[in-house]
N, C-alpha and C positions, 0 to 999 in steps of 0.2 A: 710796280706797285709802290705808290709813297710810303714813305718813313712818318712823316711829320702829322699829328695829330689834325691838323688844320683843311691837310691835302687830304688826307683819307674821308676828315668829314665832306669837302668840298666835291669827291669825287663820288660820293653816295646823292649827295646833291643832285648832279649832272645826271647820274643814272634815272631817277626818279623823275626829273624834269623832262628830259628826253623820252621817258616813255609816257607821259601825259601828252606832248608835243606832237609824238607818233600818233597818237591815241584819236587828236582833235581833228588834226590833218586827214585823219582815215574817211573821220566822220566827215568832215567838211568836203571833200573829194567824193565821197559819196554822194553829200544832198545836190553838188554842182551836177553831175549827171543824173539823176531824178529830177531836175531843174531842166537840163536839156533836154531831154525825153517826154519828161511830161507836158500838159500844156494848164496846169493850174498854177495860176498867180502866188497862190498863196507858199506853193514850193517855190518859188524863186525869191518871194520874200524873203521865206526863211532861209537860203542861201544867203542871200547879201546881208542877213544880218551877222551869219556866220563870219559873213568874210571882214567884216567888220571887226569882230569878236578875235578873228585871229590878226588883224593888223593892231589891234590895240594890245595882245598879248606877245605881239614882235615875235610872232610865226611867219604871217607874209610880210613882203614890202607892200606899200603904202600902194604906190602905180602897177603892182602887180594886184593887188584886190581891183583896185577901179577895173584894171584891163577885164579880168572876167565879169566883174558887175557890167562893164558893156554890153559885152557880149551877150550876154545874160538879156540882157533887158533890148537887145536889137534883136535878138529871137523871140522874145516874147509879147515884146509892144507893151508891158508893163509901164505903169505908169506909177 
């Protein structure tokens, strides 16, 4: 447990952050499998905008969204 007023707040930080993190990832993990199963466009839209959503929030990496957005869009012929 930190001493230092700075660490104690930084570490309240981290908790909070992390379970938002958790939080996105659940959801976004979710819509990619409702994306693979289903076969409506508009679910896999809103996946890739997710995955989007979480490489701009420096959740995934950058070529780990694209790889599923592949995927994503070779299974479904999306355009």
């Amino acid at each position: 447990m930190p001493l230092i007023h700075s660490a104690i707040k930084k570490m309240r930080q981290d908790i909070k952050k992390t379970k938002v993190n958790r939080d996105f990832k659940v959801k976004l993990k979710s819509q990619i499998k409702k994306a693979k199963k289903g076969k409506n466009a508009e679910v896999v839209k809103t996946a890739i905008s997710l995955l989007d959503k979480a490489v701009k929030k420096k959740i995934l990496k950058k070529n780990t969204a694209n790889r599923y957005k592949s995927q994503l869009m070779k299974s479904k012929k999306v355009k």
